[in-house]
N, C-alpha and C positions, 0 to 999 in steps of 0.2 A: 477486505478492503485493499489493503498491499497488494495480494497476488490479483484482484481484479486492475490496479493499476499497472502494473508490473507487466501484464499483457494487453496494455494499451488502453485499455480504457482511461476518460477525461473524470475529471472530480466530478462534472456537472453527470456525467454517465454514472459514476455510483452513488453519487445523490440520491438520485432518483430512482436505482434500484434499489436502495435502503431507504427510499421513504424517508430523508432526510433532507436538511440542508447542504450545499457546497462549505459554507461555513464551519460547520460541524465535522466535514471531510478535511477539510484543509486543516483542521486543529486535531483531528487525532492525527492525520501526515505528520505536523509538525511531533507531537506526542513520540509518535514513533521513530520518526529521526532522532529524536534527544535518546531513546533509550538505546539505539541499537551503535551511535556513537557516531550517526550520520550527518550531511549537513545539507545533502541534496536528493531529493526525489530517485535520480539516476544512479547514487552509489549506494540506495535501499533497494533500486533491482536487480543492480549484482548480486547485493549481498544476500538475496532472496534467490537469486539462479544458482549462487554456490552451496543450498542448500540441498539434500536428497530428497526428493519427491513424496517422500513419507512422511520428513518433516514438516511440510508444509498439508499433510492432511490431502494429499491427492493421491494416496493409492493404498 
């Protein structure tokens, strides 16, 4: 769900590719901003670009 947003996709775009709610996007977003110590959408996609590409399970 991060890295689908993090390259542009809308809450309403992975919604509906998980077969979920917007609602349910936007509350694990917020989920995940609290844990990674973040407070905005755009300082969780750096903090996901300064990661290695392994890390995130793409290679």
């Amino acid at each position: 769900m991060a890295i689908a947003l993090a390259r542009g996709a809308s809450v309403v775009d992975v919604a509906t590719e998980l077969a979920v709610s917007p609602h349910t996007i936007r509350a694990q977003v917020k989920a995940v901003l609290a844990k990674t110590g973040t407070s905005r959408q755009a300082e969780l996609v750096s903090l996901l670009a300064a990661l290695p590409m392994t890390a995130l399970g793409l290679r």
